[in-house]
HTML snippet that shows the backbone in 3Dmol.js (N, CA, C, O; Angstrom):
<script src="https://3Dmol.org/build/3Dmol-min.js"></script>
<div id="view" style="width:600px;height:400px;position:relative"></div>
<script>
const pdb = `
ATOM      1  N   UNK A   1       5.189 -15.759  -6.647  1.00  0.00           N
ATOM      2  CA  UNK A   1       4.077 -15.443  -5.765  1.00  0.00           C
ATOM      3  C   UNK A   1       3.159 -16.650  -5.609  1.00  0.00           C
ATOM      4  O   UNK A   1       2.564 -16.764  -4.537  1.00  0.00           O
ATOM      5  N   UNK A   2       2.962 -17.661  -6.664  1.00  0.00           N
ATOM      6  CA  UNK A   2       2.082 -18.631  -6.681  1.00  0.00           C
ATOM      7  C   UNK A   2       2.572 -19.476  -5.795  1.00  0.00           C
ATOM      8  O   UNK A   2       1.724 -19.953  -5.040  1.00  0.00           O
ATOM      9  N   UNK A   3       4.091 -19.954  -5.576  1.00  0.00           N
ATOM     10  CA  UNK A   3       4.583 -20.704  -4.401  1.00  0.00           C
ATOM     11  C   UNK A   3       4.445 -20.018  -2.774  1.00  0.00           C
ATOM     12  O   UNK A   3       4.492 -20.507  -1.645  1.00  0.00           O
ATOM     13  N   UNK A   4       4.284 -18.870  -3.228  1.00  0.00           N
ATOM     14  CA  UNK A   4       4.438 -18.665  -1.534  1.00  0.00           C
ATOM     15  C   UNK A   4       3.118 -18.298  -1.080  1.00  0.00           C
ATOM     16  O   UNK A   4       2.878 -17.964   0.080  1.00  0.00           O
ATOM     17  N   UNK A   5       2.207 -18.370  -2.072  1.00  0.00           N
ATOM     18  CA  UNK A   5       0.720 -18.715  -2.016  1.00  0.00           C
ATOM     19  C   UNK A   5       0.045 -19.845  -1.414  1.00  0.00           C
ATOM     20  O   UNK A   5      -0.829 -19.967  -0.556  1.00  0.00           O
ATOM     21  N   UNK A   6       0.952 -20.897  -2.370  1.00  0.00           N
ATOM     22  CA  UNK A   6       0.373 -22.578  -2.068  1.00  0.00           C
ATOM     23  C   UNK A   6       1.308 -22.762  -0.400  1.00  0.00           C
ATOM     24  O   UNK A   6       0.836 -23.471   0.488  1.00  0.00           O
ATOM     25  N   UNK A   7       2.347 -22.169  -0.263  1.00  0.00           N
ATOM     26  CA  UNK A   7       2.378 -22.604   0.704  1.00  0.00           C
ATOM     27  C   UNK A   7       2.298 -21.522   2.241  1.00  0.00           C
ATOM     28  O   UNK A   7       3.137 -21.681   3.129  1.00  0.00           O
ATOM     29  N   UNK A   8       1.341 -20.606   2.345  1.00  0.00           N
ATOM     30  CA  UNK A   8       0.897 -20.085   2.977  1.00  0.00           C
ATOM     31  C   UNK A   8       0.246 -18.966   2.714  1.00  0.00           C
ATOM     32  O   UNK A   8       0.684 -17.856   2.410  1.00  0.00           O
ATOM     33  N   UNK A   9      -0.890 -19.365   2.864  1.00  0.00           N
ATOM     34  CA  UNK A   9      -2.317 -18.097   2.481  1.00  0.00           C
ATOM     35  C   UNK A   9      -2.098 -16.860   3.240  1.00  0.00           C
ATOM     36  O   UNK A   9      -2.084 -15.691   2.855  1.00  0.00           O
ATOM     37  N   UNK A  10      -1.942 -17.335   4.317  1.00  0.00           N
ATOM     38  CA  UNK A  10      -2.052 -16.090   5.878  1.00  0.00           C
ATOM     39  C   UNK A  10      -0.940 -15.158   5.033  1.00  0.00           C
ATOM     40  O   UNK A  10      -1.401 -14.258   4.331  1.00  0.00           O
ATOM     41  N   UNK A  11       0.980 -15.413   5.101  1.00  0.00           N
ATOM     42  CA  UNK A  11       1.844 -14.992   4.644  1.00  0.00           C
ATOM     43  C   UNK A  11       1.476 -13.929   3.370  1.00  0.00           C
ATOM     44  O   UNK A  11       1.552 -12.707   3.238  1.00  0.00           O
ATOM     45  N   UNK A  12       1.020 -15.093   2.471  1.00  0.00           N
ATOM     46  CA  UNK A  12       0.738 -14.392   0.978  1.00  0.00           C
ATOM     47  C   UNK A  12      -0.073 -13.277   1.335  1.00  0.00           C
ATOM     48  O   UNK A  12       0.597 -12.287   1.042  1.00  0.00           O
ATOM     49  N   UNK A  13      -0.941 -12.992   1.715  1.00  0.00           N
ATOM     50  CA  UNK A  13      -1.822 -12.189   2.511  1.00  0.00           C
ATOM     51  C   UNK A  13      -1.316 -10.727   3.293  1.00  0.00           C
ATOM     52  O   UNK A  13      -1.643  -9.586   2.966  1.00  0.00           O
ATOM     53  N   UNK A  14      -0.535 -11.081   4.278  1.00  0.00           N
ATOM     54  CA  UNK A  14       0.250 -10.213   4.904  1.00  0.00           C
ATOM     55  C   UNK A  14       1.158  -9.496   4.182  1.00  0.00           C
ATOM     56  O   UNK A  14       1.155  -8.293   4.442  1.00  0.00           O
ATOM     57  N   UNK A  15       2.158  -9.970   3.114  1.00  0.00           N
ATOM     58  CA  UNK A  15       2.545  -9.447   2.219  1.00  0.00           C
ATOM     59  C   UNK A  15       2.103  -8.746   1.121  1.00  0.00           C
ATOM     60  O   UNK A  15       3.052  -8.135   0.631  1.00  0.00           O
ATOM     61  N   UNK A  16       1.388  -8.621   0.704  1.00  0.00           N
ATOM     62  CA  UNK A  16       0.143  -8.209  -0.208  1.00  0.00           C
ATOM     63  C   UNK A  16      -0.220  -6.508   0.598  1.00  0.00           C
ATOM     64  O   UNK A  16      -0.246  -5.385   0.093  1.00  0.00           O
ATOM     65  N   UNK A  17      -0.491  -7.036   2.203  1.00  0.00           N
ATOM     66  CA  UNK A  17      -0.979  -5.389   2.961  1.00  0.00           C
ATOM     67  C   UNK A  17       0.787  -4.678   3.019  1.00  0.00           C
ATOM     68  O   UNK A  17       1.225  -3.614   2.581  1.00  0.00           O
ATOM     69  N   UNK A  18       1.262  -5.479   3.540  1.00  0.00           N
ATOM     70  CA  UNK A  18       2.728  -4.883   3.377  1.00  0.00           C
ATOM     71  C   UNK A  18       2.899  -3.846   2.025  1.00  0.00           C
ATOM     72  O   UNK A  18       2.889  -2.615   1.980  1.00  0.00           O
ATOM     73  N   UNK A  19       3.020  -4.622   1.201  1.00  0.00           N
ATOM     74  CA  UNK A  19       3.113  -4.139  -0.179  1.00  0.00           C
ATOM     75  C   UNK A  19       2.939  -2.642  -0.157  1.00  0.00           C
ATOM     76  O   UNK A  19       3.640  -1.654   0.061  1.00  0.00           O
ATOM     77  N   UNK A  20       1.071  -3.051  -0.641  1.00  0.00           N
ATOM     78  CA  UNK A  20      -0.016  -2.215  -0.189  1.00  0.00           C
ATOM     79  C   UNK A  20       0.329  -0.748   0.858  1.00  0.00           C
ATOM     80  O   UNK A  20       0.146   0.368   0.370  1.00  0.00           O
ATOM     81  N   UNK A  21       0.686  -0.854   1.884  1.00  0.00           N
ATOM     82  CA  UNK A  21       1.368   0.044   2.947  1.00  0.00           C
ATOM     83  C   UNK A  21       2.158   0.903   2.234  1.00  0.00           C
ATOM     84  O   UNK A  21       1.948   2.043   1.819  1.00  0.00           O
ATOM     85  N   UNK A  22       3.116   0.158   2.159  1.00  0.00           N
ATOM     86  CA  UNK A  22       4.196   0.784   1.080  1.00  0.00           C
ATOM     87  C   UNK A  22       4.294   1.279   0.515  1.00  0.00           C
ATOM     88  O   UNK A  22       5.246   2.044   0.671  1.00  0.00           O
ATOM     89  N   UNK A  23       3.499   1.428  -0.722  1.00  0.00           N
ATOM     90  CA  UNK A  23       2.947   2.072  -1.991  1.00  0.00           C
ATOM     91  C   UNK A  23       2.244   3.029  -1.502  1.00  0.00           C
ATOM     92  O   UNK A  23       2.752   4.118  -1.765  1.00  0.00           O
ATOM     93  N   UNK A  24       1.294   3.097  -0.904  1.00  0.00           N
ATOM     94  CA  UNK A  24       0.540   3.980   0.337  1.00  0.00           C
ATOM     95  C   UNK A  24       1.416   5.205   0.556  1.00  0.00           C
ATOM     96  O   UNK A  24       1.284   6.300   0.010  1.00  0.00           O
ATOM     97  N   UNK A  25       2.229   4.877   1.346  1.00  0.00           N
ATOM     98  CA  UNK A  25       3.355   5.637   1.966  1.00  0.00           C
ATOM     99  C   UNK A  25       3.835   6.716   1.247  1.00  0.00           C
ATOM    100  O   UNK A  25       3.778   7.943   1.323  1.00  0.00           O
ATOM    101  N   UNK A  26       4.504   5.577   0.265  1.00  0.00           N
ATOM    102  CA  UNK A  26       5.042   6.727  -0.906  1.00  0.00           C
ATOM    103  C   UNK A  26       4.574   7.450  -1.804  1.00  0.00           C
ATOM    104  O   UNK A  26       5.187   8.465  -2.136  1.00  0.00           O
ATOM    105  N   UNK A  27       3.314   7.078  -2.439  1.00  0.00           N
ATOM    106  CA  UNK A  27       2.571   8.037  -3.116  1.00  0.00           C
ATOM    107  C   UNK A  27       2.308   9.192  -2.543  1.00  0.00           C
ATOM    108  O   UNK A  27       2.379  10.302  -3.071  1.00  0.00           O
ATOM    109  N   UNK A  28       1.772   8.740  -0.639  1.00  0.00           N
ATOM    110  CA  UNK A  28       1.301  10.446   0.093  1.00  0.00           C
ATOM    111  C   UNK A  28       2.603  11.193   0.252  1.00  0.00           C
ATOM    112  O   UNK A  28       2.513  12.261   0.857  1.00  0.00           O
ATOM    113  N   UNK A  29       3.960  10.782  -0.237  1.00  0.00           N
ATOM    114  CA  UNK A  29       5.293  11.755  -0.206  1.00  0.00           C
ATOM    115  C   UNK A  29       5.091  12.094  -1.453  1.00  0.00           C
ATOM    116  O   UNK A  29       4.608  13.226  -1.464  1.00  0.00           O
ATOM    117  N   UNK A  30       5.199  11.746  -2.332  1.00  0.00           N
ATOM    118  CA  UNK A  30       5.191  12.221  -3.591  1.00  0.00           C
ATOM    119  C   UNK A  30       3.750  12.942  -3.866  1.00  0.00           C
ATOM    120  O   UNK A  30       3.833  13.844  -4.699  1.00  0.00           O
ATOM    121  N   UNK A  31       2.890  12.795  -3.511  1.00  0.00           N
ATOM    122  CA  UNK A  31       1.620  13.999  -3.571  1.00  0.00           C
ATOM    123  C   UNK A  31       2.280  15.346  -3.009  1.00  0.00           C
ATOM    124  O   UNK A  31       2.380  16.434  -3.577  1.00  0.00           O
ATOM    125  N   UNK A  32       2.774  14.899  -1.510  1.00  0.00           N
ATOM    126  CA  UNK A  32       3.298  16.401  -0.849  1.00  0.00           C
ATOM    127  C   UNK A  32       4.740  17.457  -1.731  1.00  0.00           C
ATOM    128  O   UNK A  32       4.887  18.675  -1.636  1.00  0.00           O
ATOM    129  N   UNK A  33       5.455  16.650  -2.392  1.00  0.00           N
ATOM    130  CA  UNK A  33       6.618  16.978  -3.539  1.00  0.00           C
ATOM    131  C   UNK A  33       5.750  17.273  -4.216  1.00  0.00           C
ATOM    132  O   UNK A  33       5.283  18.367  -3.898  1.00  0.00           O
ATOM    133  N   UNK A  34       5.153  16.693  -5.253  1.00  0.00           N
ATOM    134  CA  UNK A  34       4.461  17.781  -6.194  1.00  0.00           C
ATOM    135  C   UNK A  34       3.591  19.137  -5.547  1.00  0.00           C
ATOM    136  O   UNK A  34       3.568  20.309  -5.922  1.00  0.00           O
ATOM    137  N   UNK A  35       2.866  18.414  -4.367  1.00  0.00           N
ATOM    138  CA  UNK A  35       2.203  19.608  -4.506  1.00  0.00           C
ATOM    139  C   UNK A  35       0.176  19.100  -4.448  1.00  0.00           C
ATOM    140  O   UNK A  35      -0.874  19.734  -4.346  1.00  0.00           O
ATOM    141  N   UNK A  36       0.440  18.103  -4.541  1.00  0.00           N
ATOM    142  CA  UNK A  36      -0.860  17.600  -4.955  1.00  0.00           C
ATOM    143  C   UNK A  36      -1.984  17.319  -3.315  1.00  0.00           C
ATOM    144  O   UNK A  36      -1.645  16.717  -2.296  1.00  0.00           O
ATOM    145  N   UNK A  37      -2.990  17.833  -3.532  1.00  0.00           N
ATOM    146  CA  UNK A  37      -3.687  17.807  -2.122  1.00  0.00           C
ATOM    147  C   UNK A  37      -4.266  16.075  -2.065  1.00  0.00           C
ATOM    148  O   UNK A  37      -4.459  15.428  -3.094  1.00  0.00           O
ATOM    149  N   UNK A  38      -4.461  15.571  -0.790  1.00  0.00           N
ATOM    150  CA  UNK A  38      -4.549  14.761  -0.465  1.00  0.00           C
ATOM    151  C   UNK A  38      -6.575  14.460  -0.166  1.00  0.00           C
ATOM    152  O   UNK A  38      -6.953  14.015   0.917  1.00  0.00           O
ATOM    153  N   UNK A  39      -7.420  14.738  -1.108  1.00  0.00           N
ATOM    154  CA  UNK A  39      -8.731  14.944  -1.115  1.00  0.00           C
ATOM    155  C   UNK A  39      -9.509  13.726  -0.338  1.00  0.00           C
ATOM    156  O   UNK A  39     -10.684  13.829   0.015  1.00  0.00           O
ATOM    157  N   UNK A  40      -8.671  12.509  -0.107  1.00  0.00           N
ATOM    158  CA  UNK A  40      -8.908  11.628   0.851  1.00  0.00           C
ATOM    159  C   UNK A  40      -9.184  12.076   2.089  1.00  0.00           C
ATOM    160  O   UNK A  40     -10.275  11.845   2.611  1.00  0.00           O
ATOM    161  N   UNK A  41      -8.368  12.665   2.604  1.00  0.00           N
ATOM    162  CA  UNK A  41      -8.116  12.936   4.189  1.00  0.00           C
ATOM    163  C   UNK A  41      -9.308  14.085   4.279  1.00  0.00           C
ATOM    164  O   UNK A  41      -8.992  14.177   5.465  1.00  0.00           O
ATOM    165  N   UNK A  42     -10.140  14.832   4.168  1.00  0.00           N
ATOM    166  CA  UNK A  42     -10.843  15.886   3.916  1.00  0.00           C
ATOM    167  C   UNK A  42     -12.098  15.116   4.262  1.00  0.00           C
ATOM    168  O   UNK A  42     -13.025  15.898   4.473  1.00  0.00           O
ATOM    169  N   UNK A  43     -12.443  13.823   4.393  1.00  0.00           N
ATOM    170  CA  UNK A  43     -13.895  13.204   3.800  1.00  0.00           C
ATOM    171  C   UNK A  43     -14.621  12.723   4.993  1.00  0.00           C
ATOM    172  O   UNK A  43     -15.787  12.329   4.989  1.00  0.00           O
ATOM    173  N   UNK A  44     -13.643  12.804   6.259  1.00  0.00           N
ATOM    174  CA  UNK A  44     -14.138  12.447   7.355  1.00  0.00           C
ATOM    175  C   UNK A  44     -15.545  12.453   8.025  1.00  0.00           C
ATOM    176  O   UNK A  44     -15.689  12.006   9.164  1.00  0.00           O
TER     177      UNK A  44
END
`;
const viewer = $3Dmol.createViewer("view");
viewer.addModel(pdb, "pdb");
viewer.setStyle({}, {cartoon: {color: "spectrum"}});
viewer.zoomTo();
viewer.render();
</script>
């Protein structure tokens, strides 16, 4: 990660929200499999 850091911030960056997304994604499937309410979405 430190190389693809030094050689592009923007990239390192974008990948990071990618990631981020990702993990996102799958946790709100796995909340809906268990069962677990989503107390985020409610706060509008």
């Amino acid at each position: 990660m430190k190389q693809l850091y030094e050689k592009s911030e923007l990239i390192f960056a974008l990948v990071w929200i990618g990631i981020y997304c990702v993990l996102q994604s799958l946790a709100n499937s796995l909340n809906e499999i268990i069962g677990i309410t989503n107390f985020g979405m409610g706060l509008r």
